[in-house]
N, C-alpha and C positions, 0 to 999 in steps of 0.2 A: 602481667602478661607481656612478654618481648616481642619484640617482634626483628625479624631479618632486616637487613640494612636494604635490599631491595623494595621489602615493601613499606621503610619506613619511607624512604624515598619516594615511590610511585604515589603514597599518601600527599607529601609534601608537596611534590610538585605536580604530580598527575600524568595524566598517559599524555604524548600527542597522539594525533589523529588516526594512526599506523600502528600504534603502542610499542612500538620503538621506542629505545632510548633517545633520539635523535630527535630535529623538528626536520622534516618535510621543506620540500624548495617552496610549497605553496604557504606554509605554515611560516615558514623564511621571511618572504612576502609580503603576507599579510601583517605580519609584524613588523615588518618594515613601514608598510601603509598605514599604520595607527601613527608612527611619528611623522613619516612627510606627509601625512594625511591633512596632519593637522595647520601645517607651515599651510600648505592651500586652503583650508580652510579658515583660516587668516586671511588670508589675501584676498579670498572671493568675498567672503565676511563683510568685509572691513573692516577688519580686526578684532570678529563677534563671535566667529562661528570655528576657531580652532579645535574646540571641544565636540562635535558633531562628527568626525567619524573616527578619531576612538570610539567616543560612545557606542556609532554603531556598528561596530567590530566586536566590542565587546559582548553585546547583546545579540550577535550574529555569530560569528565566527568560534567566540569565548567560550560558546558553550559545546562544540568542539572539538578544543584543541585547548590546554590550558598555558600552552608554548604562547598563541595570539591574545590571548587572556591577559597574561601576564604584562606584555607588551601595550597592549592596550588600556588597564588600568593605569600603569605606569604613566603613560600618555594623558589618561584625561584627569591625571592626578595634578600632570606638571601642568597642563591648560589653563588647570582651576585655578592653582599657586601665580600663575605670570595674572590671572586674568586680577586677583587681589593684589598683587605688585602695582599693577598698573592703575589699579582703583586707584592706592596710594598715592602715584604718581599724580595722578589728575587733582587728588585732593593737596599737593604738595605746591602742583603748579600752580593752582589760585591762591593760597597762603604764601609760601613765600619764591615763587617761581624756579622750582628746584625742578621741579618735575619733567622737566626737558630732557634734562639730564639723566633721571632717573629712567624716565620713561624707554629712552635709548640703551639704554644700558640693558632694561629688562627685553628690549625686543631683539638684538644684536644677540644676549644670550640665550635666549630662545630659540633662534632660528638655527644657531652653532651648534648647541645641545640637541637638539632636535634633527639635527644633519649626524651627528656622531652615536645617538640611539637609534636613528634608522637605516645605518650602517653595521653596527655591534648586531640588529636585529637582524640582517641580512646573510651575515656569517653565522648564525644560529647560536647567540648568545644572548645570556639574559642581561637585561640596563636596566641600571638605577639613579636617578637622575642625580645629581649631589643636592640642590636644593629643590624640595619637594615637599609639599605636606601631601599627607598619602590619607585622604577622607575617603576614596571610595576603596574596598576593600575587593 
């Protein structure tokens, strides 16, 4: 069974909101809010709760719009991956006092990464973060 290039696509990636090929200024937006969502929720956190509103964009918005889906998963993919960096970190810092170092590194490039996916998300493009384990689908 073949299928048209259109709707192999609309399969793949799904409708936004509108069923436009486009995303939506809100759709824009909201995908932008999953990445600097999360830099805030870092910093209200205290460094705990960056993963708390992709998630709840994902489970709000995601099922919507697969435009903020997308954006979102992406986001509380990259949360999870810094939040096991920085495990490492802390476990690095009490063995051999590395972890300063490391520690820094992993949050200077999360806040960078995280500034430049919710910029790409703004302009209504899709991000991938370059390091990312991608567990929720």
């Amino acid at each position: 069974m073949d299928m048209d290039p259109q709707q192999r696509e609309d399969q793949q990636f799904g409708q936004f909101i509108t069923g436009s090929p486009t995303a939506t200024q809100d759709e824009k937006t909201m995908g932008m809010l999953a990445h600097l969502g999360a830099i805030a929720g870092l910093v209200v956190g205290a460094g705990f709760l960056g993963w708390a509103v992709p998630l709840f964009l994902m489970l709000t918005k995601g099922k919507e719009s697969s435009f903020v889906r997308a954006h979102a998963v992406e986001s509380l993919n990259f949360q999870i991956t810094c939040a096991i960096g920085m495990a490492v970190s802390a476990v690095l810092l009490c063995a051999l006092g590395l972890g300063v170092i490391t520690g820094g590194i992993i949050i200077l490039g999360s806040l960078v990464l995280s500034v430049i996916a919710g910029l790409k998300a703004n302009d209504g493009e899709l991000y991938r973060y370059p390091v990312n384990i991608r567990l929720v689908k």
